[in-house]
C-alpha positions as CSV (number, residue, x, y, z in Angstrom):
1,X,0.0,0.0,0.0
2,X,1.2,3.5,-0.9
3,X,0.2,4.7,2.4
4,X,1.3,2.1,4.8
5,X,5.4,3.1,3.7
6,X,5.9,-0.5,2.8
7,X,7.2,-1.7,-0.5
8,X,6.8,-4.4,-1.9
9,X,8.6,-6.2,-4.9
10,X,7.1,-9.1,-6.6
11,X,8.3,-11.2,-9.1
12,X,6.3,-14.4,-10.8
13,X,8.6,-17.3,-11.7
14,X,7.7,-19.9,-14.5
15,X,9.1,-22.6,-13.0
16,X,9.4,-23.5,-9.7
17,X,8.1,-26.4,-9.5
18,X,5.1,-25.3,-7.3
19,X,7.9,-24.2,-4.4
20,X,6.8,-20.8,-3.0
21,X,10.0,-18.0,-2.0
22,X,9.7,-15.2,0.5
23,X,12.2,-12.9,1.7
24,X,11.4,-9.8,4.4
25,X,13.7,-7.5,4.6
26,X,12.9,-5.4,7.9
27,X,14.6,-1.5,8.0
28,X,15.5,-1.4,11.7
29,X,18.4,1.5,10.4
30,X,16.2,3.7,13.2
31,X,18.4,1.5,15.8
32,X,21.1,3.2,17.8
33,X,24.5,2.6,16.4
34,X,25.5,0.8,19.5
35,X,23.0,-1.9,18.9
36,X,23.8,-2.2,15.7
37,X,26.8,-4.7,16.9
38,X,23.5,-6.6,18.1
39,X,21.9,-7.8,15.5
40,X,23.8,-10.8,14.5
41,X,23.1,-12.1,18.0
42,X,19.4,-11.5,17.8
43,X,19.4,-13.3,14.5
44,X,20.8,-16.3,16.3
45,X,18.1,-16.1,19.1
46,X,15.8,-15.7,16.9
47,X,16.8,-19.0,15.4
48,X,17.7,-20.9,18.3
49,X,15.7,-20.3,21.2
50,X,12.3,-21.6,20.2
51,X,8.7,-19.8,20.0
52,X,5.8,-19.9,22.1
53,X,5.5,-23.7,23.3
54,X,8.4,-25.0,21.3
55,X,11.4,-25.3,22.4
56,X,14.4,-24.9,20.4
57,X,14.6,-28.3,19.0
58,X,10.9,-28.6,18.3
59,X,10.5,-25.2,16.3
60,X,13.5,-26.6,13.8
61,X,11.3,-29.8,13.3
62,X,8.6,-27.8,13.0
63,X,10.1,-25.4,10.4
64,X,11.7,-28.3,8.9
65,X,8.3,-30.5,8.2
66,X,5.9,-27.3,7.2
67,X,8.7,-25.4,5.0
68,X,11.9,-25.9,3.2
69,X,13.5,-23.7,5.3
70,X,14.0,-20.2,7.2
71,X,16.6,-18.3,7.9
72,X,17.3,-15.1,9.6
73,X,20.4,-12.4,8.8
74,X,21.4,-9.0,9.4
75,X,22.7,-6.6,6.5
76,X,24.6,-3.4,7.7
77,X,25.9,-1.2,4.5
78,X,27.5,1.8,4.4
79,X,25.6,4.8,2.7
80,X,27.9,7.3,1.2
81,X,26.6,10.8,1.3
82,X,25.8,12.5,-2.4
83,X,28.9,13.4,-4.1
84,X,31.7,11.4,-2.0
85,X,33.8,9.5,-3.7
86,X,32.7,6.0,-4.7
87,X,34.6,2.8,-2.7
88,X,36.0,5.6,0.1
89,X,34.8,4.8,3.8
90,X,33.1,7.6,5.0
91,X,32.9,8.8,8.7
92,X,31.2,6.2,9.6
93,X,27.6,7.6,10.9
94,X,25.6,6.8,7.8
95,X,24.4,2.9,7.4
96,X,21.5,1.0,6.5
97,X,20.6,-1.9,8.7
98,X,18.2,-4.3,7.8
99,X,17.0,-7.6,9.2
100,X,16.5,-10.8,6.6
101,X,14.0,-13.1,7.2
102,X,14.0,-15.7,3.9
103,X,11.9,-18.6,3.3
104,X,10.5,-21.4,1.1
105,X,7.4,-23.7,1.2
């Protein structure tokens, strides 16, 4: 929706063999810098902890039998502001952070 400020890119592939792909990509660059160095550990809990009544063990077999898969990353990139050099690390203050959430069925 135009108004909601979410985007959303869809693409229809001929063949995959009835296999549905999904990848979220979450904008959490409002996060302080500090917990920025965070997000590859809440990826992992997010992974490895369990949900609700499953346990850790429990949610992967339950991923495992409903899905072919999830997986969780952080991306963290560098935004260079307009008219720096390309390839030159700026100060260091301006990034994008996203989380990746990716999955098939």
């Amino acid at each position: 929706k135009a108004d909601s400020g979410i985007t959303v890119v869809r693409h229809e592939l001929g063949s995959t063999s009835g296999i549905a792909y999904a990848n979220l990509a979450v904008d959490v660059s409002g996060i302080s810098l500090e917990d920025v160095a965070l997000l590859p550990l809440f990826t992992r809990i997010m992974m490895e902890t369990g949900a609700g009544e499953y346990d850790s063990v429990a949610l992967s077999r339950r991923i495992g039998t409903h899905t072919g898969g999830v997986s969780v990353s952080s991306m963290i990139s560098g935004v260079n502001k307009e008219g720096a050099t390309e390839g030159v690390v700026g100060e260091g203050e301006h990034f994008v952070s996203k989380l990746l959430i990716s999955g098939k069925s």
